[in-house]
C-alpha positions, 0 to 999 in steps of 0.5 A: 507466548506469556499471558499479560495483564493487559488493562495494567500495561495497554489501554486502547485509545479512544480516537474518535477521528479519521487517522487521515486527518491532518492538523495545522502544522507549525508555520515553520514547518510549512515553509520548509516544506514550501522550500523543498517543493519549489526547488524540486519544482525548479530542479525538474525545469532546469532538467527540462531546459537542459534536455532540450537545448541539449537533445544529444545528452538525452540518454533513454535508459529504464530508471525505475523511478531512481532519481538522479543525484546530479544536480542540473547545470545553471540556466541564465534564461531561468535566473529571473523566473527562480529569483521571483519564485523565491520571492513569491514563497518568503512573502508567505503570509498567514491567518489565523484558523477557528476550528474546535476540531483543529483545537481538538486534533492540535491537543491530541497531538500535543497529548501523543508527543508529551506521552511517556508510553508507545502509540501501536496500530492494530493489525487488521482494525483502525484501532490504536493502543497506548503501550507501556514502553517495557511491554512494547519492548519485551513484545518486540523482542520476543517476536524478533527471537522467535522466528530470527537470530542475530547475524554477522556484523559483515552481513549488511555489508555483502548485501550492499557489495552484491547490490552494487554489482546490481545496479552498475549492471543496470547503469544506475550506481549514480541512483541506487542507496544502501540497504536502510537500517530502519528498525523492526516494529510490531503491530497487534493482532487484536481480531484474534481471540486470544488477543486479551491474554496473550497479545499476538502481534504482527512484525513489520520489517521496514528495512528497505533493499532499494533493489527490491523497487526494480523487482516490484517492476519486474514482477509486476510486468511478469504477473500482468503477462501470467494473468492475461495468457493463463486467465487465472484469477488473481484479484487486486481489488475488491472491484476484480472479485465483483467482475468474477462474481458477476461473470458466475453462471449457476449460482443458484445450484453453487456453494462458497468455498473461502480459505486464507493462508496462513503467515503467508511472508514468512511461510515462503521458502527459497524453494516456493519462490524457485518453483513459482519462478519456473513457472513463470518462466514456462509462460514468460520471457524472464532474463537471468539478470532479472531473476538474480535480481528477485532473488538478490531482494528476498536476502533480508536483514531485520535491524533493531537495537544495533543489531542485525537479524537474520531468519533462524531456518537460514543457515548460509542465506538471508533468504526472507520475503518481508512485510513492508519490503518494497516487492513482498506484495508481489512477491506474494502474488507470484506466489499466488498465482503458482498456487492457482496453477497447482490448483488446476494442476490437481483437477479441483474444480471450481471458480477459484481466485486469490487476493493476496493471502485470501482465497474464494471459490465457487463449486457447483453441483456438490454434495456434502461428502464431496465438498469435504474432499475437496476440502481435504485436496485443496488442504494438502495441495498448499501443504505439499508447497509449505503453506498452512490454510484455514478453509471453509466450506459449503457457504451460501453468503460470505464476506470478502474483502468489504463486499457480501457475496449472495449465491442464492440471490445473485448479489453482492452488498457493502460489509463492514465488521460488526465492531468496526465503523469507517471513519472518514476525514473530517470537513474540517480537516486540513486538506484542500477544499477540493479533496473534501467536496469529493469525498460524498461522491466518492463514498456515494460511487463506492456503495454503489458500486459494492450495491447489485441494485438501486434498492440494495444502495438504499438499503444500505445508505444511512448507515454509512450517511450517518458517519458522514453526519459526524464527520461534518458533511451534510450532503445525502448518498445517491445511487450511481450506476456502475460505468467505467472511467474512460482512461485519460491519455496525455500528449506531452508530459506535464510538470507540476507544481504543488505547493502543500496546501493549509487552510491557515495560508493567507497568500494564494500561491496558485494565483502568484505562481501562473502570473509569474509563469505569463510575465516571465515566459509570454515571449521568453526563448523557453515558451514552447516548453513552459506555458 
């Protein structure tokens, strides 16, 4: 890649804010959004009414999700309830909102719209750069070129013809779309040391292949059943890989063994996938049409400027596992828990688990000699499958993920990066009260929870009570043992109505709307479905 002067044609932003806050949005553009959501609302209760008068025509079949593109049919009995509906939502009235930290993000915003350069999110950090658009261009041209080629203009449209065998299979033609044409972006790999000179980006393929949401159910289902028959350790959050550690016996004598792969989507081949697909197949049931489907959705296409990419080491296929497609995280995870298996296959021995692209293990009783040829062992077992890694070895405290594990003194603490502050969103953002009254108990339960002890919490509280004092909040951190939420279970479904919230509404929606639903179904024919 060519070296740039980057304080000629990139400047990093100075954003001060959390990127989740919101700002007010235009008045008209919450009434189109107030619009959409109350005829969804009504849409769900015709549906619900229709079914019920109708039981018959209540066909139960796996939707994945797909929402129908029938409309449902006219219900006389709700005439009066939707007309007030309508009603409730055109009388909207507004306030006027004094907030300097509106006035700041509404000038901010202003700011980003009328700008001439390309606002770029960092890969791994909350930083966001402004980007001269010839720059942005060449960058994404030149990671678009590197790994990919231009395709036939029929490509696209084979992929749509063998999704749409797909779908008549499953009997949901009525609910599946095109593949979208959504172009390619790059985010920049600013951790990266050599990010001054050469600027390493990361390129995101957002084109979705609408198959690709049944796969993720596929496999979803496939890795929860792999994990329980085979107790391999594929992590999915932070709280997975405290439960591992915690579990850990012999500490004391043990050493951390951390490694990530590298350019894990792109280094997946069709032959890892087939291979990590057997091996599925060896523990779980999984139908043909099932794998033809996990397939079908690694067939991607890359769309940019009006033309269509393929990936250049394909000569026939479209073979490429995305990021930003709607089943490359479990993609990976299958992927993930083959290489678990290869593991174990070649005796290293050891605690060993995954999240995603990053691995750690526990290894107790080795020397130095012996560490380095597990090292080597473990190197060459993900070279065999076409994976390239980094690894470390004979580690005592290691960051991962947002938690330091200690080995010789058994505990775990919260980690952030040394140049990298959360941001949390701000008291005076336009979210429901409700949502801001949570979030210092929700930060208070997260450092406990990533806390051994009472006096690991306090160790760590008024660093992050110091954020939340420039985000607004006031209120102290306190220790919460860690106890797990006991699981909610529903008797009936439930619809709801939402109607998006701004603090510079005036008319209380939630009050108009539960009178409306006493006043019109108290003795109405549908009460036992809507009250």
């Amino acid at each position: 890649m060519q070296n740039y002067q980057p304080n000629m044609e990139i400047e990093q932003q100075t954003i001060d804010y959390s990127l989740k806050d919101i700002p007010l949005h235009s008045r008209s553009y919450y009434r189109k959004v107030l619009i959409d959501k109350t005829e969804a609302f009504l849409k769900r209760i015709r549906w619900k009414a229709y079914f019920f008068d109708n039981p018959d025509a209540a066909k139960e079949k796996e939707t994945y999700g797909f929402p129908t593109s029938n409309s449902p049919a006219y219900n006389p009995s709700l005439a009066d309830f939707e007309n007030d509906m309508y009603k409730l939502i055109n009388k909207i009235e507004f306030r006027g909102i004094s907030s300097t930290f509106q006035k700041k993000l509404a000038k901010q915003v202003t700011e980003i719209k009328n700008s001439e350069n390309i606002f770029v999110k960092s890969d791994k950090t909350s930083n966001i750069y402004n980007v001269n658009k010839e720059l942005y261009s060449k960058l994404l041209v030149e990671n678009i070129t590197k790994t990919y080629k231009k395709a036939d203009e029929n490509a696209k449209r084979r992929i749509d013809v063998e999704s749409a065998k797909l779908a008549r299979e499953l009997e949901l033609e009525d609910r599946i779309e095109q593949y979208t044409t959504n172009t390619a972006y790059i985010t920049l790999k600013d951790h990266k040391e050599e990010f001054k000179n050469k600027l390493p980006c990361r390129l995101i393929n957002p084109a979705l292949n609408q198959i690709g949401k049944i796969s993720k159910s596929i496999l979803d289902n496939v890795i929860i059943k792999i994990k329980q028959q085979t107790g391999l350790n594929l992590w999915k959050s932070t709280d997975d890989v405290l439960t591992w550690f915690n579990s850990a016996t012999g500490k004391e004598n043990s050493r951390f063994i951390k490694f990530d792969i590298c350019e894990f989507y792109p280094s997946i081949t069709e032959p890892l996938l087939d291979k990590a697909i057997s091996f599925a197949k060896s523990i779980v049931d999984i139908s043909d049409i099932q794998i033809s489907i996990i397939k079908h959705t690694k067939q991607a296409l890359l769309f940019y400027n009006g033309i269509t990419w393929k990936k250049k080491n394909n000569t026939t296929s479209k073979f490429d596992v995305t990021m930003g497609s709607l089943d490359g995280a479990e993609t990976c995870e299958l992927i993930g828990l083959y290489m678990l298996h290869k593991l174990q296959e070649n005796n290293v021995d050891g605690n060993i688990g995954l999240y995603r692209d990053d691995g750690l293990a526990i290894i107790k009783n080795a020397n130095g000699p012996e560490m380095d040829r597990l090292r080597k062992r473990i190197i060459q077992i993900f070279k065999n499958e076409g994976l390239r890694i980094t690894i470390a070895t004979n580690l005592q405290i290691t960051d991962f993920l947002d938690v330091t594990l200690d080995l010789p003194n058994k505990k775990h603490t919260p980690f952030h990066k040394a140049n990298q502050s959360p941001i949390y969103v701000n008291r005076q953002s336009n979210h429901p009260p409700a949502v801001l009254k949570q979030i210092p108990s929700m930060i208070s339960k997260r450092i406990s929870k990533l806390s051994s002890t009472e006096n690991d919490f306090t160790s760590n509280k008024t660093y992050y009570e110091n954020i939340l004092r420039k985000s607004g909040y006031t209120e102290d951190l306190k220790y919460t043992s860690s106890t797990p939420n006991p699981k909610r279970s529903r008797r009936r479904k439930i619809m709801w109505y939402n109607p998006p919230f701004s603090l510079d509404v005036k008319t209380n929606l939630g009050q108009g709307f539960f009178k409306l639903m006493e006043g019109h179904f108290t003795d109405h024919e549908c009460r036992q479905m809507f009250n």
